[in-house]
N, C-alpha and C positions, 0 to 999 in steps of 0.2 A: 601706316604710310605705304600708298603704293610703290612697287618697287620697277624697272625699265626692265623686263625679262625680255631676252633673246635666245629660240632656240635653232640652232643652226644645226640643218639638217643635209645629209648627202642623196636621201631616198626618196622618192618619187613619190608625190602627193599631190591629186589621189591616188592610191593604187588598193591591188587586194592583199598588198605586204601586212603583217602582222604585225610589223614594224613601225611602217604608216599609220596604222591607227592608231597603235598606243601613244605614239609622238605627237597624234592631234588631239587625242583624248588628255591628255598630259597639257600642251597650250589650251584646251578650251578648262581647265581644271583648277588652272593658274588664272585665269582670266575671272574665274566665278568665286576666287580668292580675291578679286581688287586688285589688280596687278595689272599692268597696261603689257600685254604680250605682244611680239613681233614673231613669225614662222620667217624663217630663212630659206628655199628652198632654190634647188635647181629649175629649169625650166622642163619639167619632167611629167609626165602624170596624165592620165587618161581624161583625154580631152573632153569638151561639148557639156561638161557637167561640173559645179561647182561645188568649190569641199566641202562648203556650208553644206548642200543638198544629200551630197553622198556619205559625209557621216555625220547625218543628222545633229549639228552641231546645235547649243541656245545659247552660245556666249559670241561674243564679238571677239576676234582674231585678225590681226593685222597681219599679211602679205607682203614678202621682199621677195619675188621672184628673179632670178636671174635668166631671163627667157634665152639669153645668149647660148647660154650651157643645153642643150635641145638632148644629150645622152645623158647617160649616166656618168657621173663624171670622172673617169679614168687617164691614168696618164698625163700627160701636161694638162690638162683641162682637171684633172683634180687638182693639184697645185695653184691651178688658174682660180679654179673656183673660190676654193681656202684664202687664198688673198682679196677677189670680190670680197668674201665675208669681213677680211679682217678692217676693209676698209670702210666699210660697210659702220661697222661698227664702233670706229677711233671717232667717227664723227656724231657720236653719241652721248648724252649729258648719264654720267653714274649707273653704267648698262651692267648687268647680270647674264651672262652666258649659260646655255646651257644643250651640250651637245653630246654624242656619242664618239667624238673622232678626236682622237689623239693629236695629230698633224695643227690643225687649226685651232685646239686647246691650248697648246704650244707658244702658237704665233701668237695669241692674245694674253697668255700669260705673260713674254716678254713686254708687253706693253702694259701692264697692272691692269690688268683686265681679269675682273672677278668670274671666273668657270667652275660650274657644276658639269662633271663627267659624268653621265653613267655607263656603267660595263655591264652585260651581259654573260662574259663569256674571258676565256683564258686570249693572250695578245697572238695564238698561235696565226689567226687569218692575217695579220696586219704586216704590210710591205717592211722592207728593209731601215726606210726613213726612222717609221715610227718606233720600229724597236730600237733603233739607236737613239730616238731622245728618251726612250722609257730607261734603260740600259745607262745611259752616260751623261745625260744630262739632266738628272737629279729631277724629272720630272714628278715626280709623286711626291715630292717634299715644299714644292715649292708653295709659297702661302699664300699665292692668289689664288692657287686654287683651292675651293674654300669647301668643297663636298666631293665625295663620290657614292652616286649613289649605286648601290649594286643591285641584281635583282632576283636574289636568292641568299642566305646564309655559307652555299657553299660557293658560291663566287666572290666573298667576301671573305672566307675563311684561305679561298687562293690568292687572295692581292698582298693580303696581310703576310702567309707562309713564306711567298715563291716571293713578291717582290717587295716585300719590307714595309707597307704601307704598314702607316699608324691605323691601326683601328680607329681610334677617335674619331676619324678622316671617313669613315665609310660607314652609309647607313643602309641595312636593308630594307628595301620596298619593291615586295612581289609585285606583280600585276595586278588590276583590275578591270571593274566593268562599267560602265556607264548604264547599263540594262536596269530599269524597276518598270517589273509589273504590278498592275492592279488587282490582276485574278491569281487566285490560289490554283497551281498547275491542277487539273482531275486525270485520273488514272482507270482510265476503263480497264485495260486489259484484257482487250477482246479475243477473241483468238487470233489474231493476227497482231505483233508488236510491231512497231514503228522504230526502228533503233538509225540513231541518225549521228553521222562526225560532219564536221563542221573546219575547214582549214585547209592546208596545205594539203596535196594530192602527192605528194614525197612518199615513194618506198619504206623510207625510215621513219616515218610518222603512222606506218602500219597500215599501210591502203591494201595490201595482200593481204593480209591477214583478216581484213571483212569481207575481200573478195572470196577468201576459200573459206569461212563461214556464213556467208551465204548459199554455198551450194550444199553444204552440209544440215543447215540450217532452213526449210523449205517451208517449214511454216511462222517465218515472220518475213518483215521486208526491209531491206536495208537502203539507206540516204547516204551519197557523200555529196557535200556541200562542196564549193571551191575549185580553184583550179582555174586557168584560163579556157579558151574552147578547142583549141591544139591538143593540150595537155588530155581533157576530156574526150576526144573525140576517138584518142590513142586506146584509151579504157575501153570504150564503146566498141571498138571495133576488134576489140580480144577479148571481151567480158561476152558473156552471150546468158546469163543470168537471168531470167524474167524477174526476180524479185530483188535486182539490184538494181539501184537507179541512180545514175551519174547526172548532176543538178551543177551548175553554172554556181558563182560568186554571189553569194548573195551584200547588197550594201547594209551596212550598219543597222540604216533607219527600221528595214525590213527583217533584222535578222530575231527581234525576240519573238516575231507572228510565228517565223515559221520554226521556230527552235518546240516554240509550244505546241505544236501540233507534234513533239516526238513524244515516244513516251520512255525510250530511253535513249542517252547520249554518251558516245565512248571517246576515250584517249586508247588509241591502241597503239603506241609507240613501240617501235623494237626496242633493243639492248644500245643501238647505237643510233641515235638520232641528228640528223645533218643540219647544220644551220639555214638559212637560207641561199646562200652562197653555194651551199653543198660542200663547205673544202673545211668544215671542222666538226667534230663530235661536240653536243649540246645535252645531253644526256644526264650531264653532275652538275648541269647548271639551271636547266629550262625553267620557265617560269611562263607556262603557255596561256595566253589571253580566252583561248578558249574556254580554259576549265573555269574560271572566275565568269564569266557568262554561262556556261552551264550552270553553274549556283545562284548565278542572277535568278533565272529562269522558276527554278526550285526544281528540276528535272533529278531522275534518277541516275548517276553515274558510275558505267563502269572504264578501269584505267590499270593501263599496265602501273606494276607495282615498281616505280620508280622511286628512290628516295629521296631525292629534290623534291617530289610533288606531295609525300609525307609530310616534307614543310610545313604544308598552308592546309592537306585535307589526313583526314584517318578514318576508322573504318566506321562513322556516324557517317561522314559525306559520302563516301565511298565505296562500291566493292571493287576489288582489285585480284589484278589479274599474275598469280606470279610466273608462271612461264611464259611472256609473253605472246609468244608466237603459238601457244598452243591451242588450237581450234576449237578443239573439244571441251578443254578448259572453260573454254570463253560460251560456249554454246550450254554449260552444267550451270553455268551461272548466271545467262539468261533464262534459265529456266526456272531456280531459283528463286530470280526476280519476281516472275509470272507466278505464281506462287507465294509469294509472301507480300500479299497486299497492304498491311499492317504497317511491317517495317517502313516498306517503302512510302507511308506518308509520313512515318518520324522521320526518314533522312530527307523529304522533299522541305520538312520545315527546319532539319536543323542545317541547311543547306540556303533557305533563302536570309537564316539568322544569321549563319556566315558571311554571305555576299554582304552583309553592309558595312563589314569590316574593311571587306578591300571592292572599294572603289575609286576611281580616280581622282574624286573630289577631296577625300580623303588621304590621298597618298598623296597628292602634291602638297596637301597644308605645311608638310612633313619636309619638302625641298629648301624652305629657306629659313 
């Protein structure tokens, strides 16, 4: 039986948020379940291009934009927003919610309004409001809300400790990738390697740290993906590297051509990794959309040795980096790479036999 799914979002769609995708990856994943989907979005998101277009969507996706809402929705206009939603929604026949935002989980729980939450992360970023209904008003018990999904082990191991939720209440499901290729990655490894990140250009996602091994590192060449053109242009203009090359956003549809032309792909996260907000540590929770497209791909992967990221990969997927920040580290282990041709096509295959574990199509079967 199809079921009326509504995911009601606050984040700007489209954008280059990590956020953004998976949230559309997630409604086009429920759609290719038989599900009649609804997006809820603000009137946000980089114009002149359609979301179908920009992440290469194949399912059909229904549209409630609130063009009224023109920011992000902060301040009386978030409150504003949260009630467009809720009204939104009361005029709906047996609707299934499904959002990230406590505030408007809330207002539709009051009203027997069936909500799937997912969390990411500890309640530390969320305003005054929400901690008082999480705090006092019995929010995490209440029975319309019928899941939480988490998106790691140890963000579910925290709702349960710190705020009493039933386990029963909370399912993990890491990330995935929507990525299938038809060709088996090849591995020259010519003298010069291609090592390429892919994401956010944040400090704490380790963008110095490829910056000072690539000066140390002179005969391979290094890619960073991402970033707006401000953001990029800041790098450009203090990077002075010939073999570091700062590359624009790339969209969705385009990103497995050019992932494939790497020949290796890094997480170099620090110790303390900022959300996208920048105001909280994500570090004991992450669950990076990246790494699940890296495994799409079959690519070789090096990553700081995070234990959230031991979750999903170990050292068949992986090599891993344990002092994060250390340059030299990271350069003995490219070299490593370069050098053990062998290995490196068992982890290319046991990495694209992983990837079909976690895909979207897949994790949402799992939401209802």
């Amino acid at each position: 039986m199809k079921a009326n799914i509504y995911y009601i979002t606050y984040s700007s769609i489209p954008s280059e948020l990590p956020s953004s995708l998976q949230i559309i990856k997630t409604c086009e994943g429920l759609s290719k379940n038989k599900n009649l989907v609804t997006l809820i979005k603000p009137g946000t998101g980089i114009k002149k291009i359609s979301i179908r277009k920009f992440y290469d969507l194949k399912e059909n996706i229904n549209i409630k934009e609130f063009k009224s809402i023109k920011n992000f929705p902060s301040g009386i206009k978030f409150y504003l927003y949260s009630f467009y939603c809720l009204f939104y929604i009361l005029r709906k026949k047996d609707p299934i919610v499904i959002t990230r935002n406590y505030f408007v989980s809330y207002l539709l729980l009051i009203f027997h309004i069936k909500v799937i939450l997912e969390v990411h992360h500890d309640i530390n970023i969320e305003g005054r409001v929400n901690k008082f209904i999480i705090k006092y008003l019995n929010f995490f018990k209440k029975k319309k809300l019928i899941k939480i999904v988490a998106i790691s082990n140890s963000v579910k191991n925290l709702f349960v400790k710190k705020y009493l939720v039933n386990p029963k209440k909370i399912i993990v499901l890491p990330s995935g990738s929507s990525i299938k290729v038809t060709k088996r990655p090849r591995f020259s490894f010519n003298k010069r390697l291609k090592i390429g990140y892919f994401g956010s250009i944040s400090y704490s996602k380790g963008i110095n740290t490829l910056i000072k091994l690539s000066k140390i590192d002179q005969e391979n060449d290094y890619y960073i993906f991402g970033g707006k053109k401000e953001e990029l242009q800041k790098f450009k203009n203090r990077v002075s590297n010939k073999n570091l090359f700062f590359m624009k956003h790339i969209s969705y549809n385009f990103l497995p051509k050019i992932m494939m032309t790497m020949d290796i792909l890094t997480i170099p996260y620090t110790r303390k990794v900022n959300s996208a907000g920048g105001v909280d540590d994500i570090s004991q929770y992450t669950s990076p959309l990246k790494l699940f497209d890296y495994m799409a791909v079959g690519k070789i992967i090096i990553s700081s040795n995070l234990k959230v990221l031991r979750e999903v990969i170990g050292q068949r997927n992986a090599y891993f980096i344990n002092n994060f920040e250390n340059v030299f580290e990271w350069k003995r282990k490219i070299q490593f790479v370069k050098n053990n041709r062998v290995k490196n096509l068992i982890m290319s295959k046991n990495n694209l036999i992983l990837s079909k574990k976690f895909n979207h199509i897949k994790r949402v079967e799992k939401y209802l």
